[in-house]
N, C-alpha and C positions, 0 to 999 in steps of 0.2 A: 819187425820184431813182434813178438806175444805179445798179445794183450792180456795181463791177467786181470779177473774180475774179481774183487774181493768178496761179493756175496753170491759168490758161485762157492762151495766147499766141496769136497767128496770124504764120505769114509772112508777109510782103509781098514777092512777086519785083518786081513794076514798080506802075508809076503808075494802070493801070487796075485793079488790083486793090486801091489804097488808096481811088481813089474809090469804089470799092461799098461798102466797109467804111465809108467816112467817109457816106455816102448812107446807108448802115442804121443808125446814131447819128441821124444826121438825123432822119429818118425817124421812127424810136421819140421823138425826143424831142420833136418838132413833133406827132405825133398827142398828145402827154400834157401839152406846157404851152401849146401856142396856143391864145389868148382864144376862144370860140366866134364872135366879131364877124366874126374876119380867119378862121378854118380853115371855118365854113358862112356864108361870104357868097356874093351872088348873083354869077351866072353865071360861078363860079368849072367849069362843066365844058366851058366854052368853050375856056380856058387849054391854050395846047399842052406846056407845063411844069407840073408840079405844084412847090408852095412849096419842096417837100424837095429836089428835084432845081434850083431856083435859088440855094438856101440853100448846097446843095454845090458849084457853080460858083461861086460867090464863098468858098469858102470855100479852095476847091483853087486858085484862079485866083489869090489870093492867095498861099499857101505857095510856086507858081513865081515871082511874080514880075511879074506881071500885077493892073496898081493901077486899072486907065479901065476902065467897066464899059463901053465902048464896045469893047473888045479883045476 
């Protein structure tokens, strides 16, 4: 699990700098709990997105406001 540090803070001026931040939780957390089925399946280096960075478009595309994964 995360360890979070409570006097560790970071700002956040805008919206692209929350996505990186929310991409590197991603990121750490998808390399340490995804099944090995779904994180080394085949011709997963085809993918013009990796999981972490689809995981974080739904995830921010959400918190604006943005519900149709068609949007």
């Amino acid at each position: 699990m995360l360890k979070f540090q409570y006097n560790n803070n970071t700002k956040i001026e805008n919206f692209e700098e929350f996505i990186l931040n929310v991409y590197a939780i991603v990121d750490e957390l998808y390399k340490k709990y995804a099944p090995d089925n779904i994180s080394k399946r085949r011709n997963k280096d085809k993918a013009k997105l990796s999981d972490a960075e689809i995981i974080t478009i739904s995830i921010c595309g959400e918190l604006i406001g943005i519900n149709s994964e068609n949007a």
